[in-house]
N, C-alpha and C positions, 0 to 999 in steps of 0.2 A: 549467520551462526546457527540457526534453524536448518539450515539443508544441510549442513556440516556433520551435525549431530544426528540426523537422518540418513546419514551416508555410512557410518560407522561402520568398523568391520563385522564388530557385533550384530549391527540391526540388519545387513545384509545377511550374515550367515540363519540369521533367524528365519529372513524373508526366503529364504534359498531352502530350507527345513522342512516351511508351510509349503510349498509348492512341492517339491519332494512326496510329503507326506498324502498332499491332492491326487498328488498322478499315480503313487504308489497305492492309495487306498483302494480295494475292494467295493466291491457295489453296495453291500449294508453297510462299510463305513460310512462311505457316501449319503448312506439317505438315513443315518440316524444321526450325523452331523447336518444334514437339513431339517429330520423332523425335532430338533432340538431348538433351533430357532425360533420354532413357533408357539406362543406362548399359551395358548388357548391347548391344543392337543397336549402342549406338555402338564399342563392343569388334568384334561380329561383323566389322562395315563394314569395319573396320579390314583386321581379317584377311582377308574377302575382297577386298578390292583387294590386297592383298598375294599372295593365291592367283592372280588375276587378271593382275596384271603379272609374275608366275612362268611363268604360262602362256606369255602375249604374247611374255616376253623369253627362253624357254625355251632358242631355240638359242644363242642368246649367253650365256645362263649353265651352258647345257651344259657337260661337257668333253669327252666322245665321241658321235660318232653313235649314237642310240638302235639303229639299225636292224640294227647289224653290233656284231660284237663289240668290245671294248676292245683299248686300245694291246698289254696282252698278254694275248694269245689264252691262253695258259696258265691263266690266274689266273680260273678257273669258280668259282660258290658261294663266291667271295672274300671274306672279314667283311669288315665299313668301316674306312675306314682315316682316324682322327680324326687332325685336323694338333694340332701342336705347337710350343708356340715354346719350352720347355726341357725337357732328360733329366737324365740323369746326367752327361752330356760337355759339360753346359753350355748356357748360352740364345743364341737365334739372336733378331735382329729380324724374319728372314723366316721363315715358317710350314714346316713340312717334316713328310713324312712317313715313314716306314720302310721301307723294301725289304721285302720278300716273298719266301721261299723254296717250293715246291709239291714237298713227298715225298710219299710211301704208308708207315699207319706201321701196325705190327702191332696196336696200341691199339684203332685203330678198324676192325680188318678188312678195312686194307689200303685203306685208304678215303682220296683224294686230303687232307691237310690242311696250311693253311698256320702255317709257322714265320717267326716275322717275326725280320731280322736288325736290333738295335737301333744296329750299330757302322754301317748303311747309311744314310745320309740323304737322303731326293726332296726337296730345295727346290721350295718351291710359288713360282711367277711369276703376276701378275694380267696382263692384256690381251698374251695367247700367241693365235700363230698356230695354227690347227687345220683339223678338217675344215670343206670350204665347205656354206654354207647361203644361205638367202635370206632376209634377216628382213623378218618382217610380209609375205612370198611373193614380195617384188619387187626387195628393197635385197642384191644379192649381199654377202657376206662373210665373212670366216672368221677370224676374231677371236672370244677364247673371255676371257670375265672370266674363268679361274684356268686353271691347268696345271701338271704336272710334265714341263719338257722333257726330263729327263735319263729320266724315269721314269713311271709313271703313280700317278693318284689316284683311286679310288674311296671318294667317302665316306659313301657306302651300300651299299658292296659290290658284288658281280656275279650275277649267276642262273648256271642251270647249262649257258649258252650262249656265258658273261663279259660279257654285255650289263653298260654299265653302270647300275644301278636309278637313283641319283639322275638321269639324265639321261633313262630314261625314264617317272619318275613327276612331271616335270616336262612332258613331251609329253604326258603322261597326260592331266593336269589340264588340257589347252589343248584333246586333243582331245574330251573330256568336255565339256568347256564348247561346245565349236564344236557339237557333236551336241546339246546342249539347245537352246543359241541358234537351231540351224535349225529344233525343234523346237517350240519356245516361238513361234517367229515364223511358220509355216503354222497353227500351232493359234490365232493372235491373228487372222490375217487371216480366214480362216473364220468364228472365232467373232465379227467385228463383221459379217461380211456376213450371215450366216444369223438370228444371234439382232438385225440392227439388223433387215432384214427382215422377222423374224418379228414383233418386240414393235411396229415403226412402221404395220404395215398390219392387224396381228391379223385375225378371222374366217379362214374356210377356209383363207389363206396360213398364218396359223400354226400350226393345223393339222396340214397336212401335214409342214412344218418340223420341228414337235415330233414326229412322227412318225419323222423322220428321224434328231432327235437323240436320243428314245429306243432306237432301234434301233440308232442308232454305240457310245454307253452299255452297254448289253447284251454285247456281242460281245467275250467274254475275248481278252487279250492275248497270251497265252504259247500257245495252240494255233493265234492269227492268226499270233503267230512261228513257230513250227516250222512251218507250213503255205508260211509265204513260203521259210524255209530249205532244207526240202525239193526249192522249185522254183527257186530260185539255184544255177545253176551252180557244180560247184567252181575253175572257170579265168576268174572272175570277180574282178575288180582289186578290192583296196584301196579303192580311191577311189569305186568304185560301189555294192558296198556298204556304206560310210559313207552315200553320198547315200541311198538304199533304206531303212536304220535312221530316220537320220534322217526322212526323208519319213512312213514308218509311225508314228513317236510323233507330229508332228505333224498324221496326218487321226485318231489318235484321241486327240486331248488337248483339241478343243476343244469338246465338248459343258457341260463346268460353265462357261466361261466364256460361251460365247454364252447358257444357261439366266440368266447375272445383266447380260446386257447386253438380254436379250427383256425380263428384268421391267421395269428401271429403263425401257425405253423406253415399255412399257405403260403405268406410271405418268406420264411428261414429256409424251406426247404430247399431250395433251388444255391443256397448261399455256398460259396466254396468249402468253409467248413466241413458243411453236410455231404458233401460230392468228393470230399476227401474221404471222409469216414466211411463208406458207402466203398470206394473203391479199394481199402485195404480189407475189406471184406465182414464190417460189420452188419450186423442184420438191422433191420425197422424196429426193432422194439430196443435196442441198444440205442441205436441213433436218437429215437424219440426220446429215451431218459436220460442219456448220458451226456446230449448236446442239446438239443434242441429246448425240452422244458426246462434245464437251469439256466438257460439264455432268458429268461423271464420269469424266474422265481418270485423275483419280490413284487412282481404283480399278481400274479398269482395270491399270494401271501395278502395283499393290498385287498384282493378280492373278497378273499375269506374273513378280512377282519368288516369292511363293509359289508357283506352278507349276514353276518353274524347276529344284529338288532336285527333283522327282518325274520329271521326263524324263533329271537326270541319274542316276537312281536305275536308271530301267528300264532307259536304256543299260547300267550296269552290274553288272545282273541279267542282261540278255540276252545278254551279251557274257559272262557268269560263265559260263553253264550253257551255251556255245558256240551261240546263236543269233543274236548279235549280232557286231560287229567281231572280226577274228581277227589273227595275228601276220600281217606286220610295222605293223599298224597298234599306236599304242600309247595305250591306255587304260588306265582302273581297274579296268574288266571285264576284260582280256585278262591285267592281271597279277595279279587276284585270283583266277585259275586256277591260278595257283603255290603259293595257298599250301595248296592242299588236301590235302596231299601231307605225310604221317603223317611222311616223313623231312623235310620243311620244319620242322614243329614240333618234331620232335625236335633238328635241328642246324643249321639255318642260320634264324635269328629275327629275321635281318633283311630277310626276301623281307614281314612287317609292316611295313615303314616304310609303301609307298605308299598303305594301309588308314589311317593315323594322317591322312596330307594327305585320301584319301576321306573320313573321318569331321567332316574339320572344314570342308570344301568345302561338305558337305550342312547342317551343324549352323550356319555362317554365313550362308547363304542360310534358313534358319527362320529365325534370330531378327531378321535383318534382316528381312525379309517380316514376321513376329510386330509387330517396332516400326513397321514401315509402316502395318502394317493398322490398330492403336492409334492411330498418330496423324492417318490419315484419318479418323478416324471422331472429329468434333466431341464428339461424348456417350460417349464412352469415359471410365471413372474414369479412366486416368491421366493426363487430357488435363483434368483439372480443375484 
């Protein structure tokens, strides 16, 4: 009765659909119907578009300008201030949080600490007017998802300049990302010009090539930075060097990629395809874009999303050990300078929050990349 009902015209036509729909599908259906499978990358993904649109929407989910201090200048090394919707005086539908006192108390040697008044209540308001910004750099406005008009909110607290943290480990993340993304994108263009160059024409061209990308290979990183820091001006803007960081991770990030776009080319070149296109009279720089590198897209692609944590790594290596971005620019390297600081660990433990968003920024782009790379790859066990 069981094989009966498994024979059905129905469940065959269905079976006959699926296989249909296999052989008919494209190369990304294929490998985003494998990296769907996987239950951990599809967690990452999650998170990093979540990281991603934090970034994006950062000044509108801001509630103070990163760059300057909070609404009270007083309130430096401020704990976080978790909202509430009931105390002991009773439940509010709208979120509030506690007033804040700042004495010097003899306990801690006279050392500024906050006493919170619990009889004070900051009602929190969503879509408050605040400081202007420009969102996405072009749409002026100053409209902030949450706020305390009467009062302020920090709900990760302040550093020791009352900056607020949650508002700037949210620029953090955008500008970490912006410094890989320019990164990740000179190191991709490079490496399809040199390594499509090198593998499409081999003999003495490649050669020399390889020569070149062994030698970019070689040349440590952390003495190329402090050599470039040294000759940066210190009345050099912000914005320059950003572009300057940026620029350096991507002329030396693309030697491994161009090394697997020289091979794969080595190997296609000689393929009938290529010997076809070639004899109806296309030229080498046709053949390398129009055949040859979309025969390997999504490795490519595969590449750049696993390359991705390593350039925002370096930034915020470089940027730690003050070689890279400096205040008022706001990264993960600039504020993981705070917390090295013996009285950071000892009493204010929340200058960790924006290491918690670093640790998981980098740890989603592995495992996404990880499920990528899996599911491009047809002979992978888990794609059996």
């Amino acid at each position: 009765m069981t094989d009966q009902t498994a024979n059905t015209p129905h469940s065959l036509d269905a079976d006959q659909k699926a296989k249909e729909a296999y052989f008919t599908a494209s190369q990304g259906q294929l490998i985003w119907a494998r990296f769907k499978k996987q239950r951990a990358a599809m967690i990452a993904a999650c998170v990093l578009v979540f990281l991603m649109l934090s970034g994006i929407f950062a000044p509108f989910l801001s509630t103070y300008d990163p760059t300057i201090a909070g609404k009270n200048k007083d309130y430096t090394n401020g704990a976080p201030q978790f909202p509430k919707f009931c105390d002991d005086a009773g439940c509010s539908l709208r979120p509030f949080v506690y007033g804040v006192e700042r004495e010097r108390s003899m306990a801690t040697n006279f050392r500024w600490v906050t006493k919170v008044n619990t009889e004070d209540r900051k009602y929190i308001h969503f879509f408050v007017e605040g400081w202007e910004y420009k969102l996405f750099g072009f749409i002026p406005m100053d409209t902030h998802l949450f706020g305390a008009p009467e009062g302020f909110v920090h709900i990760f607290g302040t550093d020791q300049s009352g900056k607020d943290i949650y508002s700037r480990t949210l620029h953090a993340i955008w500008t970490s990302m912006k410094v890989g993304s320019i990164g990740v994108f000179i190191a991709f263009v490079l490496a399809l010009i040199i390594g499509g160059i090198s593998g499409y024409y081999g003999g003495w061209v490649d050669s020399i090539l390889q020569m070149i990308t062994d030698a970019v290979r070689t040349v440590p990183a952390i003495p190329l930075f402090m050599a470039v820091a040294a000759f940066m001006p210190p009345e050099l803007s912000a914005e320059a060097r950003f572009f300057y960081i940026s620029l350096i991770l991507g002329f030396i990030g693309w030697p491994t990629l161009a090394r697997r776009v020289r091979t794969h080319l080595l190997t296609e070149r000689n393929q009938e395809y290529v010997l076809a296109a070639q004899l109806c009279g296309a030229s080498s720089g046709h053949v390398i874009r129009r055949h040859l590198l979309p025969s390997f897209t999504s490795y490519i692609i595969v590449d750049l999303v696993i390359s991705f944590p390593y350039m925002v790594l370096s930034e915020t290596a470089l940027s730690f050990i003050g070689l890279g971005l400096k205040d008022p620019v706001n990264s993960l390297g600039v504020m993981l300078q705070n917390v090295t600081n013996a009285d950071v660990l000892l009493n204010y433990q929340w200058y960790f929050i924006p290491v918690i968003f670093f640790i998981a920024l980098v740890m989603a782009f592995v495992f996404v990349g990880d499920g990528l790379r899996d599911a491009a790859d047809p002979y992978s066990d888990n794609n059996k």
